[in-house]
C-alpha positions in Angstrom: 33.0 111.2 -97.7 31.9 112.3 -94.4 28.4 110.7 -92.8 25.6 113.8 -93.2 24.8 115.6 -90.3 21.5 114.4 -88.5 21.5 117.8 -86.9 22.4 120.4 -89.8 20.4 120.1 -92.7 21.2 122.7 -95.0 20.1 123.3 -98.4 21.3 126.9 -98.3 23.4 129.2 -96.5 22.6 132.8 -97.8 21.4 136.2 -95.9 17.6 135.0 -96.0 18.3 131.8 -93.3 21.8 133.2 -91.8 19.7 133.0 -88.3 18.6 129.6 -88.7 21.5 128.2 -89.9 23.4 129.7 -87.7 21.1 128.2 -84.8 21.3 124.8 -86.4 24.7 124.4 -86.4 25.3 125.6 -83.0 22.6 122.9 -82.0 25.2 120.3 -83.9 28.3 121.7 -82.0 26.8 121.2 -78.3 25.3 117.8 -79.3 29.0 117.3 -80.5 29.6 117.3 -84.4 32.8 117.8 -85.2 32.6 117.9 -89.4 30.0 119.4 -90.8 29.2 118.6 -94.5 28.1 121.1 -96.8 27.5 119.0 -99.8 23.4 119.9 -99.2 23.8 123.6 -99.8 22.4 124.4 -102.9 22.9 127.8 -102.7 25.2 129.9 -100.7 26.8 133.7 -100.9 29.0 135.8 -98.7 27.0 135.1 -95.7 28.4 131.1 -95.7 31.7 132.6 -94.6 30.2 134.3 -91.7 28.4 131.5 -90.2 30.8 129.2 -90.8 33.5 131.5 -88.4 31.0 131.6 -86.0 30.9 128.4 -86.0 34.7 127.8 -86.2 34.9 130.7 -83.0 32.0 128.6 -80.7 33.5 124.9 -81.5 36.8 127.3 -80.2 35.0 128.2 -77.0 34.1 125.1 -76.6 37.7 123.8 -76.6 37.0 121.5 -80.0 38.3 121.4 -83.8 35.5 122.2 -86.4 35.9 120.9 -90.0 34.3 121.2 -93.1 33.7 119.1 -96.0 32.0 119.2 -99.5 31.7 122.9 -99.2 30.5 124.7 -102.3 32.9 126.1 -104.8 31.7 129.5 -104.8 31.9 129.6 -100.7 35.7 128.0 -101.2 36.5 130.9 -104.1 35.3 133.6 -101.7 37.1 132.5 -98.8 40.7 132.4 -100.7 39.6 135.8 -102.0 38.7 137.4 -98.4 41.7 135.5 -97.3 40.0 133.2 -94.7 40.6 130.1 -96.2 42.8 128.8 -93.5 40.7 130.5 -90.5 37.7 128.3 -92.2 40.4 125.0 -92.3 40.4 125.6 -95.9 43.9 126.2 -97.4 
């Protein structure tokens, strides 16, 4: 299991905190995370697969690989179904 991310604590990843979150885990990425583990999120919907590719597309930028582990099942289910799974690392 990964070591939890002082910088991203997140209980959710839904529409309500997209901005926040989104914030927080850019603030991991420049001070250098490379894994961010999900197993916090209590509640996530479609919006987990759009942060997280932003996230994937500024550790890009940024010239570094992003991973993620413990991600919820329901965000895992939705990216096979939107067929992002392996844009997210996530085959």
């Amino acid at each position: 299991m990964a070591e939890a991310n002082p910088m991203l604590s997140l209980d959710a990843l839904t529409f309500q905190n997209a901005q926040a979150a989104l914030d927080q885990g850019c603030a991991a990425l420049a001070a250098g995370e490379t894994v961010f583990d999900l197993g916090g999120v209590q509640s996530a919907d479609s919006s987990a697969l759009a942060l997280m590719l932003a996230w994937q597309r500024r550790a890009q930028a940024q010239g570094r690989s992003l991973s993620f582990v413990n991600v919820p099942a329901n965000v895992d289910a939705l990216a096979k179904l939107y067929g992002v799974g392996e844009l997210l690392g996530r085959a």
